[in-house]
C-alpha positions as CSV (number, residue, x, y, z in Angstrom):
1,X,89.2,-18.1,34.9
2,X,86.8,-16.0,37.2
3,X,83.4,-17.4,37.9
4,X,81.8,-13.7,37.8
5,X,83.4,-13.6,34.5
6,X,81.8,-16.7,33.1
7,X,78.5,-15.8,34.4
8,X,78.7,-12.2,33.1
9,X,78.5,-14.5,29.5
10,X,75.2,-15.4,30.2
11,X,73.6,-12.9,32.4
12,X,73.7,-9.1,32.3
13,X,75.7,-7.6,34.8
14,X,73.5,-6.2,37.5
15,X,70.7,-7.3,36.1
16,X,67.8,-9.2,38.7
17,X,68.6,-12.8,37.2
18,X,72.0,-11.7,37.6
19,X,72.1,-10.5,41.3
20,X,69.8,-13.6,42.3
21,X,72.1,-16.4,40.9
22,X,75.4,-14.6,42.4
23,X,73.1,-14.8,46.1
24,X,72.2,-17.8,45.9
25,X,75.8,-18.9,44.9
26,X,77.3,-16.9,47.8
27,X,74.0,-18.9,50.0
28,X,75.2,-22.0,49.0
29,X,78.8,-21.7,49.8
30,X,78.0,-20.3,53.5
31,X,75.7,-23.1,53.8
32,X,78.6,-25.7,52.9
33,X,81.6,-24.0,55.0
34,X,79.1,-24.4,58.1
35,X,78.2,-28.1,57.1
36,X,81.7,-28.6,57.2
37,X,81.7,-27.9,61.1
38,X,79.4,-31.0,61.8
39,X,81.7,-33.4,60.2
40,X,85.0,-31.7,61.3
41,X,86.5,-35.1,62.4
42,X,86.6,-36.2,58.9
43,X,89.5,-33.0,57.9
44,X,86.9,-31.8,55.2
45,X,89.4,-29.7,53.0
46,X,88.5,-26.3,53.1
């Protein structure tokens, strides 16, 4: 199942709310992959 597609049950497409939690989800995910460099010993799977 797509994530976008799950959210677009709760949220209106395009809408502020909408466009602010997809952000903040794409934030979150650069955030981790650049954690992951700091602990690269431990294989992290990516």
């Amino acid at each position: 199942m797509n994530c976008l597609d799950i959210i677009g049950e709760y949220y209106e497409c395009g809408s502020r709310l909408y466009e602010i939690l997809i952000q903040h989800g794409e934030n979150v995910a650069k955030k981790a992959l650049n954690a992951t460099k700091n602990v690269s010993h431990l294989n992290p799977d990516l």
